[in-house]
N, C-alpha and C positions, 0 to 999 in steps of 0.2 A: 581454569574455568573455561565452559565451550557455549558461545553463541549460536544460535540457529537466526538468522535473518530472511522472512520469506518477500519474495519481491514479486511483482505479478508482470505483463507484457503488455502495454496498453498502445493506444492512438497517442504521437508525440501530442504535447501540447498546446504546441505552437498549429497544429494541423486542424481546419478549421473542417467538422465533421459533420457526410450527409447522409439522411435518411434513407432506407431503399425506399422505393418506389412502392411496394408494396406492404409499408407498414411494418414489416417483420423485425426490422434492426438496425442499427447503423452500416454505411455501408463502409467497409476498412480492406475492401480490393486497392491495390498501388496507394495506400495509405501510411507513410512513415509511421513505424512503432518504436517505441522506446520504455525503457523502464518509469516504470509510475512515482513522478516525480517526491510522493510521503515515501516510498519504499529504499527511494535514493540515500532519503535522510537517515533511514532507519540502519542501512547498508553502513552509511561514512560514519555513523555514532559508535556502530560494533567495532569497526576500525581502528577508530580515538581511542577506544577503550582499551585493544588490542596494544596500540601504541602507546599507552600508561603505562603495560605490564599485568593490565587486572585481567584481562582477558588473553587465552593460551591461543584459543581457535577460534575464528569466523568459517562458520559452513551457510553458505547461502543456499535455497531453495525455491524453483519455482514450478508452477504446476501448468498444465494447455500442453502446446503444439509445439512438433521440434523446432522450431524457432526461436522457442523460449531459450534454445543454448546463448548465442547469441546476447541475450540481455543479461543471462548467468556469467558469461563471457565479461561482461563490462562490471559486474559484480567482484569479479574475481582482479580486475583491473583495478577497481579502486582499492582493494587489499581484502578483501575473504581468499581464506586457502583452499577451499573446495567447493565445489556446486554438486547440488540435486537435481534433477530434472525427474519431478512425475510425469511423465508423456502420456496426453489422452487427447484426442478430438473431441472428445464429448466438452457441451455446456456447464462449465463449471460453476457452480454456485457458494454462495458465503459458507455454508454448512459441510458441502463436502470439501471444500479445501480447509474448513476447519477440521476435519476429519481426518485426512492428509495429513495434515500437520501435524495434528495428536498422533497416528502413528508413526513418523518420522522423529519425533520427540521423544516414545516410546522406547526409539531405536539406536536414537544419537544421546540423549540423558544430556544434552546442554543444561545449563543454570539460567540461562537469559534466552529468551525470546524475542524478538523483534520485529514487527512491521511498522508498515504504513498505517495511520490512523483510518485510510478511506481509498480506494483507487481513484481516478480522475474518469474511466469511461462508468461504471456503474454508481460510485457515489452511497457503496451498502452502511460503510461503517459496521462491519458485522462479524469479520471473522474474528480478529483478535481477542473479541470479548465469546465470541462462539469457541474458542480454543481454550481460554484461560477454566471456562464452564467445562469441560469438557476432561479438560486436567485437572481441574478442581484447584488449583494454581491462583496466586494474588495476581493484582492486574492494573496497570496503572496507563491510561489513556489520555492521547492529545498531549505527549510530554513535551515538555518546551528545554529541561536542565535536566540530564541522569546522574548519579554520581551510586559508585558500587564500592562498597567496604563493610569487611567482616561480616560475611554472609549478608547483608540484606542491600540494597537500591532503595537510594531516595530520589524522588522523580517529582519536579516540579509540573505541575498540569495547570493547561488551559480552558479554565473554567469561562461559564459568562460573568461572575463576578468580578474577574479578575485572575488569582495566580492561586495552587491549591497547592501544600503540599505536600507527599505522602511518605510512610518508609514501608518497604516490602522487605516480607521473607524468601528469600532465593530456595528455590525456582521460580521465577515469574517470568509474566506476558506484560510488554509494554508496546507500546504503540508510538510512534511519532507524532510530532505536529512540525510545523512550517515553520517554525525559528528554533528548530531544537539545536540545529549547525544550517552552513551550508556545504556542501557537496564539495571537494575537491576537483580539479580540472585535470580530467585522466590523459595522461601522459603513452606517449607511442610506445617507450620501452615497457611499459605495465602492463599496456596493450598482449604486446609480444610475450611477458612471459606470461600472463592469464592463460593464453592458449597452450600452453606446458601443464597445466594447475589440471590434476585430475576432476573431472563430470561424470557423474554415474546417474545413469538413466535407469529408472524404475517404471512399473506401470500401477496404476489403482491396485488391481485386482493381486498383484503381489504383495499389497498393503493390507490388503484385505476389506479395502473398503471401495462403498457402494458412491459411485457420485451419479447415479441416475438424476437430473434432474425432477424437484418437488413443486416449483412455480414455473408455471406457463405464460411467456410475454403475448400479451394480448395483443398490443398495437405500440405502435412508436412512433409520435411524431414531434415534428418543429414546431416550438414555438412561434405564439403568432408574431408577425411582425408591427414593431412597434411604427403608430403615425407618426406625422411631422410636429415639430413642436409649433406655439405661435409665441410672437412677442404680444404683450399687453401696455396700453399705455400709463395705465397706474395700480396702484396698491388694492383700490374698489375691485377693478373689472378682473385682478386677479382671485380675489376670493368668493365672488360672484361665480367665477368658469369651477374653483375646487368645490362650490356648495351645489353650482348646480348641472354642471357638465360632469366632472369627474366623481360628485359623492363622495367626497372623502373627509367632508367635516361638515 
């Protein structure tokens, strides 16, 4: 059985991120980047799974700017045997890297899918469920437990209720959440031999697909800054400021 795990390149998240000046975008000049901390999760699951025995191959895949090697790099560190790199400059959006990935999918015929439930700089929640659509593929989102046996994945998910849980027919698209593991601490030799581990650069238009941009960012800004709190001397003069300062009851 062969995993496809796609992983994105975002602003680290420790990196505290600002606006341009002109409203256009964030600004990520001399900006530490790092892999997208759900895609991490999603990376060391295919791993675990590899290191059961259920899984033969992990082939990682990211899409953007040759940079991205780099994070497929660190991919291949934690234990995926191969990276992809779609190399394009253009703005990529939820839909065309769902896109991307349906051909790449096309091409590779893994059993399992895997991302990040959400990136941390756009926050779409979109492709995984735009890929599984697309492949026509079951799809199980926000996993918290995966377990793979005789053909199908049972994947506990993070519902608002509580805990949901599903069984899939393999092929499927599954998605991380934030306690599904945590992350292994990549070691120097893994380091070293990632950079031995074959990367094969691809472009869009070799995929045959269109990532033209379909939504236009209008404006982008910071949130307003929050004022100063005050103390109150009792229980009245607190509910008094939420009824009649803040409106909130």
């Amino acid at each position: 059985m062969k995993a496809l795990v796609a992983i994105k390149r975002v602003a680290d998240y420790n990196v505290k991120v600002r606006v341009k000046s002109d409203g256009t975008g964030v600004d990520i000049a001399n900006v530490k980047m790092s892999m997208n901390p759900f895609d991490e999760i999603a990376v060391e699951e295919a791993v675990r799974l590899k290191e059961k025995g259920v899984l033969s191959e992990v082939v990682a895949v990211s899409c953007g700017v040759a940079q991205c090697q780099e994070t497929l790099r660190t991919a291949m560190a934690i234990g995926a045997d191969r990276a992809i790199l779609v190399e394009t400059d253009a703005e990529l959006q939820p839909l065309a890297v769902a896109k991307i990935l349906k051909a790449l999918v096309d091409k590779e015929q893994p059993d399992l899918v895997f991302l990040g439930k959400q990136a941390i700089d756009d926050d779409c929640n979109q492709t995984g469920q735009m890929l599984a659509a697309l492949l026509d593929w079951p799809q199980a989102t926000f996993a918290s437990k995966v377990e793979v046996a005789d053909g199908h994945s049972t994947v506990t998910r993070e519902v608002d209720g509580g805990l949901e849980t599903v069984k899939l027919k393999l092929p499927a698209v599954v998605t991380s959440d934030l306690r599904l593991n945590e992350p292994r601490y990549v070691t120097l030799p893994n380091i070293m031999k990632a950079k031995k581990k074959p990367l094969e650069n691809v472009k869009p238009d070799a995929l045959g697909v269109d990532v033209t941009p379909r939504i236009k960012t209008l404006k982008v800004s910071e949130p307003p800054k929050r004022g100063a709190g005050v103390k109150v001397p009792d229980v009245a003069t607190l509910v008094a400021k939420l009824k009649n300062e803040a409106k909130v009851i």
